[in-house]
C-alpha positions as CSV (number, residue, x, y, z in Angstrom):
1,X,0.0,0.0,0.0
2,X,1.2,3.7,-1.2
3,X,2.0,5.5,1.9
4,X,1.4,9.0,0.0
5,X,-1.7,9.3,1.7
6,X,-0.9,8.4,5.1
7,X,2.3,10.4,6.1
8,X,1.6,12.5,8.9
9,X,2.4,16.4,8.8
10,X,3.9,17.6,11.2
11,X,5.2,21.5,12.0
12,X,7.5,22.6,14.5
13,X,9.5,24.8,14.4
14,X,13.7,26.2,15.9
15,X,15.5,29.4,15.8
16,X,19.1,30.7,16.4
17,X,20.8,34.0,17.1
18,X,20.6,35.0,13.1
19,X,18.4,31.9,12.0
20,X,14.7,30.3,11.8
21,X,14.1,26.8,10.4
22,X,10.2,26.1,10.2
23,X,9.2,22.4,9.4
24,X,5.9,22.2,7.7
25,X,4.3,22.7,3.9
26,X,6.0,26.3,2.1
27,X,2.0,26.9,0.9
28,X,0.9,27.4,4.6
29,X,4.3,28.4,6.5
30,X,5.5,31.6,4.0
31,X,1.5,32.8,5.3
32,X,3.1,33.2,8.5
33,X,5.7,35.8,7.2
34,X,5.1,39.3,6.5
35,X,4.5,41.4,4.0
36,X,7.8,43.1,2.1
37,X,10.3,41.0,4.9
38,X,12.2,39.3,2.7
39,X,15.3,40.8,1.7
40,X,16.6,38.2,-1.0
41,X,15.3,34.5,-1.9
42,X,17.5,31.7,-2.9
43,X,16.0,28.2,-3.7
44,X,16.3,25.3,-5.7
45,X,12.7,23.7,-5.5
46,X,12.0,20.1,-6.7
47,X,12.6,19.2,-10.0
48,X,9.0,18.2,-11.3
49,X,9.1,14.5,-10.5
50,X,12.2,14.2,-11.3
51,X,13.0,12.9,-7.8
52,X,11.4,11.7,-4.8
53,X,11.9,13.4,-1.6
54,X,9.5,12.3,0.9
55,X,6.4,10.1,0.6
56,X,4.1,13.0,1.5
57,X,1.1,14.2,-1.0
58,X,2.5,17.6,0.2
59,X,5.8,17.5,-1.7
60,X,5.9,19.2,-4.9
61,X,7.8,16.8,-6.6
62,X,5.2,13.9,-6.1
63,X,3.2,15.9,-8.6
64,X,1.5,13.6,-10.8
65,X,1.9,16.2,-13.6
66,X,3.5,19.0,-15.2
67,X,0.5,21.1,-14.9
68,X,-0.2,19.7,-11.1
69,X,3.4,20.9,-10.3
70,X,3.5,24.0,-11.5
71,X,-0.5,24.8,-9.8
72,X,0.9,23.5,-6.3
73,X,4.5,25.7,-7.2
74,X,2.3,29.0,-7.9
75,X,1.1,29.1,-3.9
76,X,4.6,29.5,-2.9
77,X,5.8,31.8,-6.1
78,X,3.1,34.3,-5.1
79,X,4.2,34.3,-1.4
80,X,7.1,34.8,-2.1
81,X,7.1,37.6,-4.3
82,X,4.6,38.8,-1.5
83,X,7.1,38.5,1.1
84,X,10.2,40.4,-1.0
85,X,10.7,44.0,-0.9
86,X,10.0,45.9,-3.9
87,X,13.0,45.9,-6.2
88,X,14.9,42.4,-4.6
89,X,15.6,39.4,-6.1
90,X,14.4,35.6,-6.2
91,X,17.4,33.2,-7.4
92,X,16.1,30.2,-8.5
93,X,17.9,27.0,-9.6
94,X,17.1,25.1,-11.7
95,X,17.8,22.3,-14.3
96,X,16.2,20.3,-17.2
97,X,14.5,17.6,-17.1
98,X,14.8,14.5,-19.4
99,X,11.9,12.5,-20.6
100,X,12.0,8.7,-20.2
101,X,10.8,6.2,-23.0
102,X,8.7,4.0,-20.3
103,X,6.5,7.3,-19.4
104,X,6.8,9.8,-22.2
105,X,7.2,7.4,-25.0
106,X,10.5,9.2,-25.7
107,X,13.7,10.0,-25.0
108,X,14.2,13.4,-24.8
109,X,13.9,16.9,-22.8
110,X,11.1,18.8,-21.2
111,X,11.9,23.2,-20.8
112,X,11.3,22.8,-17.1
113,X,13.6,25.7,-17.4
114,X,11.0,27.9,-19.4
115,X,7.7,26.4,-17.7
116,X,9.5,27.9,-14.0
117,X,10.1,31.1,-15.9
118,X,7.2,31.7,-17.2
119,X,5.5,30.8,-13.8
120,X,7.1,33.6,-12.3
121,X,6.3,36.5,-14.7
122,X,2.6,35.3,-14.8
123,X,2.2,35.6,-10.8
124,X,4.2,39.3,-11.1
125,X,7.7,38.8,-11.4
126,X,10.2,40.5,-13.8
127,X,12.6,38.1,-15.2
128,X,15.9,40.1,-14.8
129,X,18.4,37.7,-15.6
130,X,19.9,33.8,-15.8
131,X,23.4,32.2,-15.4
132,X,23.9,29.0,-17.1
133,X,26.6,26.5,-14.6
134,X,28.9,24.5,-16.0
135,X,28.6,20.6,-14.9
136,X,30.8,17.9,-15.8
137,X,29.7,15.5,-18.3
138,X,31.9,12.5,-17.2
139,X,30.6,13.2,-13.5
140,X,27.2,13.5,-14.3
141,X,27.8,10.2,-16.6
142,X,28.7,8.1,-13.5
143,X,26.6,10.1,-11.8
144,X,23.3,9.8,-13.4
145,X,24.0,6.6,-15.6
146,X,22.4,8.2,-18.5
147,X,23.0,6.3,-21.7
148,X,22.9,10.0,-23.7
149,X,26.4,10.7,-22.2
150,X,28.1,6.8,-22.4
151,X,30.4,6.1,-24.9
152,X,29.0,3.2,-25.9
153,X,25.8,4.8,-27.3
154,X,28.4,7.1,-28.8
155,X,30.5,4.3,-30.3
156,X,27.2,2.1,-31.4
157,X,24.9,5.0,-32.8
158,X,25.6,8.7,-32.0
159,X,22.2,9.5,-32.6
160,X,21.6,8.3,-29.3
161,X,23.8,11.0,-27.3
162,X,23.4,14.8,-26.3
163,X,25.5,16.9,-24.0
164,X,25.1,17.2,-20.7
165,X,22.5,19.3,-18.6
166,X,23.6,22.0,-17.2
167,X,22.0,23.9,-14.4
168,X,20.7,27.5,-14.3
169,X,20.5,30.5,-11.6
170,X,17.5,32.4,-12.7
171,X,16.9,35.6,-11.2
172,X,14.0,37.0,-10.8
173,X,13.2,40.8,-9.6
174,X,10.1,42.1,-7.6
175,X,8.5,45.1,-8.9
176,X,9.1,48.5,-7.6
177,X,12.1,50.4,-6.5
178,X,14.6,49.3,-4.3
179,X,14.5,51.3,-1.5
180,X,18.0,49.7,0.4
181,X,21.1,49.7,-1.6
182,X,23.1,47.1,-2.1
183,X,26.8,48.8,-2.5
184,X,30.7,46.9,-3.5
185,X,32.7,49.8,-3.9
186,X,36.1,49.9,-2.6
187,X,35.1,50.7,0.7
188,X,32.7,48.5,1.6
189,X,30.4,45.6,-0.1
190,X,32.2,42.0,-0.6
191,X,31.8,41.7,-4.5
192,X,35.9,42.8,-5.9
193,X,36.1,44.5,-9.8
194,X,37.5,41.4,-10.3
195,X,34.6,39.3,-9.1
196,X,32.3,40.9,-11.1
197,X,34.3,40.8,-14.2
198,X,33.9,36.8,-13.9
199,X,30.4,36.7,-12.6
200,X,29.1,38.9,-15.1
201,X,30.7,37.7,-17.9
202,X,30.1,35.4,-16.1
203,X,32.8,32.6,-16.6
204,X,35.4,32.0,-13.9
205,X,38.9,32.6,-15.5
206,X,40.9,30.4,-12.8
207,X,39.7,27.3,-14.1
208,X,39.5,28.0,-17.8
209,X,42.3,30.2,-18.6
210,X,40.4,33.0,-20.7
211,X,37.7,31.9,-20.3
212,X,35.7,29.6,-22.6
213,X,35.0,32.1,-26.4
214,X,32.8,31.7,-28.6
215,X,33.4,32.3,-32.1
216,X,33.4,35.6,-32.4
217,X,35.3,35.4,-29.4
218,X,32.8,36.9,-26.8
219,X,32.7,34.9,-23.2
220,X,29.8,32.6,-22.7
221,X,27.3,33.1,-20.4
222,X,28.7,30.1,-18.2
223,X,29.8,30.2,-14.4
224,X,32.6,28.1,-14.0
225,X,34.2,27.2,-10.3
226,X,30.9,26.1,-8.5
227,X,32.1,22.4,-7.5
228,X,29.8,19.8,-7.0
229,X,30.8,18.2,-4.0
230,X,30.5,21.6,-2.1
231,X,28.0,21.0,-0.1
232,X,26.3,20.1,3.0
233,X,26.6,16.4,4.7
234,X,23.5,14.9,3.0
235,X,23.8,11.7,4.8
236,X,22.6,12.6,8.1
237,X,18.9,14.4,6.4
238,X,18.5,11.0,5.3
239,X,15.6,9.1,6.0
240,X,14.3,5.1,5.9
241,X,13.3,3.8,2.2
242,X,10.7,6.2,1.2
243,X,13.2,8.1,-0.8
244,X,15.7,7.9,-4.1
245,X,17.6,11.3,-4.0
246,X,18.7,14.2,-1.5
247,X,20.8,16.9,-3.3
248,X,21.8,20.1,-1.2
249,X,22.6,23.1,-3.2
250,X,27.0,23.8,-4.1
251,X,27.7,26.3,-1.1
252,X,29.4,28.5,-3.7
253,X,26.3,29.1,-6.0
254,X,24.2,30.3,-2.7
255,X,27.6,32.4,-1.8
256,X,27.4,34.6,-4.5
257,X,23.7,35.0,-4.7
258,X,24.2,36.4,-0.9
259,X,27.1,38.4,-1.4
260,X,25.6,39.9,-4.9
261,X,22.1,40.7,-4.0
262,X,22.1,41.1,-0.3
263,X,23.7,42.8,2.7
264,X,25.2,42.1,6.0
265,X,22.0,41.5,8.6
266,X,19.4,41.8,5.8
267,X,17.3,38.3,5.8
268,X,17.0,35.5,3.3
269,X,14.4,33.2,2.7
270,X,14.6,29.4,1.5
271,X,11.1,27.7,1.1
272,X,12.6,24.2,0.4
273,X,15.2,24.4,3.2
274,X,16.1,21.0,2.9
275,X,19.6,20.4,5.2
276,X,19.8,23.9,5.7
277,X,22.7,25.1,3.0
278,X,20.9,28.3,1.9
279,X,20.6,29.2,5.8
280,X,23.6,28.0,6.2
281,X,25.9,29.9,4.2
282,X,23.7,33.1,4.4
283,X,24.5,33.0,8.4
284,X,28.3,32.2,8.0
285,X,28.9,35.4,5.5
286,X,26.7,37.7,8.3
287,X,23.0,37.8,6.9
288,X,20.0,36.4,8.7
289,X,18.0,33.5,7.3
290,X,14.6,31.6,7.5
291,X,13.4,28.7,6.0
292,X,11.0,25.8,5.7
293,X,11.6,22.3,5.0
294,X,8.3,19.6,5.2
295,X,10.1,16.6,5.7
296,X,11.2,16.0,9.2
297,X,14.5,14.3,8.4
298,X,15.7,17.3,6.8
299,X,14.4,19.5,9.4
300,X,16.4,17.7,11.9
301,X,19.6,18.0,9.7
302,X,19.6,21.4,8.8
303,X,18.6,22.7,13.2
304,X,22.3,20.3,13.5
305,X,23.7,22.2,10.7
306,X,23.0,25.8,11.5
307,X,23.1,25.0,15.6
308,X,26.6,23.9,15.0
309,X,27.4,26.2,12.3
310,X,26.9,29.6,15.3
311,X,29.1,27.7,17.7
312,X,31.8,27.6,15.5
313,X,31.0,31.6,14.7
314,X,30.7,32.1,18.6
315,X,34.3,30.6,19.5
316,X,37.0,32.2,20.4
317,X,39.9,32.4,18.3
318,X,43.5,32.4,18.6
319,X,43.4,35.8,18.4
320,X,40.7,37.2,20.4
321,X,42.0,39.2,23.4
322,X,41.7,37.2,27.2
């Protein structure tokens, strides 16, 4: 028997010197926020049904459709852009999604990409910009097992490959003038001349030399330098059987979003909190975060992140005076 129907939901709820972490279901929990409180979102919300993340009828990606997903993803889009100040920014990752012969009849690729983006300008949002990230294809090859990327479909019929997916920050803007600046002069701000000239470009130059050209020679619109494995512990959100795929956020996309598009103390919201990584890093460069997370297990592991995250900011160092 399914046990969709018959997870319980549960809400509780912890909080830290610069930190909330609310366990329930985005649609009901971002009603408990304010209006215009939200200083900067970062998110990357479930992938369709692309993977499961809890048995719960609650979870967005146990949507049994396109359509279904995108309905039950507009509740938390419109909170959110009621919860932003005028003129801040959602950043919103996303990625892709392949089609499988056994459902779709096909192999091939659904523009989850589009669908999210034209989700958010329908509810109110200005699309304002996107950043494509460079992935690996012979890690995401092991990774994902995926025939398109194997060299034996290349070697038998290359018909039967593609490149790999990347993933995508999109940004998206609220409305109205910003009232709060965000500044990265000389003087103050934590975004260098030199950041920007990757990020915008935006390509990172230290792992491509020059950066990857095109052929007129202009830089692609690819961040490079966001590693993989830079993340969170995922093992300890897991949970029994009911699951096939936790995947925390690279700690170095949700760095830059923070230090572009926010400033020290200003608050950042996550409404698929998961094990804590937008919370996480937002706290350990100075800004104060909330989030919500539905399934317990992840809760748990993001209160143990973020709990032991503000001891280690609360220690003395070698340094500190007696």
């Amino acid at each position: 028997m399914s046990t969709e129907n018959t997870a319980p939901y549960i809400t509780d709820e912890a909080h830290g010197t610069n930190w909330s972490m609310l366990l329930g279901d985005s649609c009901e929990r971002l009603a408990e926020l304010p209006d215009n409180s939200i200083d900067l979102s970062v998110c990357s919300p479930p992938f369709d049904s692309l993977y499961t993340y809890s048995p719960s009828v609650r979870d967005l990606g146990n949507s049994p459709s396109r359509v279904a997903f995108l309905d039950h993803y507009r509740y938390i889009v419109e909170h959110q852009l009621r919860v932003t100040k005028p003129g801040r920014n959602a950043c919103i990752h996303v990625q892709q999604i392949a089609t499988k012969k056994a459902v779709d009849g096909h192999i091939g690729l659904t523009d989850f990409r589009g669908d999210v983006i034209r989700l958010f300008q329908s509810v109110g949002w200005v699309f304002f910009g996107e950043v494509t990230i460079w992935k690996d294809p012979q890690a995401q090859s092991i990774r994902t097992k995926s025939q398109q990327l194997a060299f034996a479909s290349k070697n038998r019929d290359s018909m039967r490959i593609r490149p790999a997916l990347a993933d995508y920050l999109l940004i998206f803007k609220k409305p109205g003038d910003n009232e709060v600046k965000v500044p990265h002069d000389v003087l103050e701000g934590e975004v260098t001349n030199d950041d920007w000239i990757d990020w915008a470009s935006p390509v990172w130059d230290d792992v491509h030399d020059g950066g990857w050209l095109t052929e007129d020679g202009n830089l692609c619109p690819v961040w490079h330098g966001i590693r993989e494995s830079d993340t969170l512990n995922a093992r300890a959100g897991r949970d029994q059987a009911d699951e096939r795929h936790i995947a925390p956020l690279q700690l170095g996309f949700i760095d830059r979003c923070v230090r572009l598009w926010s400033n020290p103390g200003e608050l950042v919201l996550t409404p698929f909190g998961g094990i804590g990584s937008e919370l996480y890093q937002s706290v350990k460069r100075g800004r104060r975060a909330i989030g919500i997370e539905l399934k317990p297990s992840y809760w748990r592991a993001a209160v143990d992140n973020l709990t032991t995250l503000e001891l280690e900011l609360s220690a003395p160092s070698l340094f500190d005076e007696g």
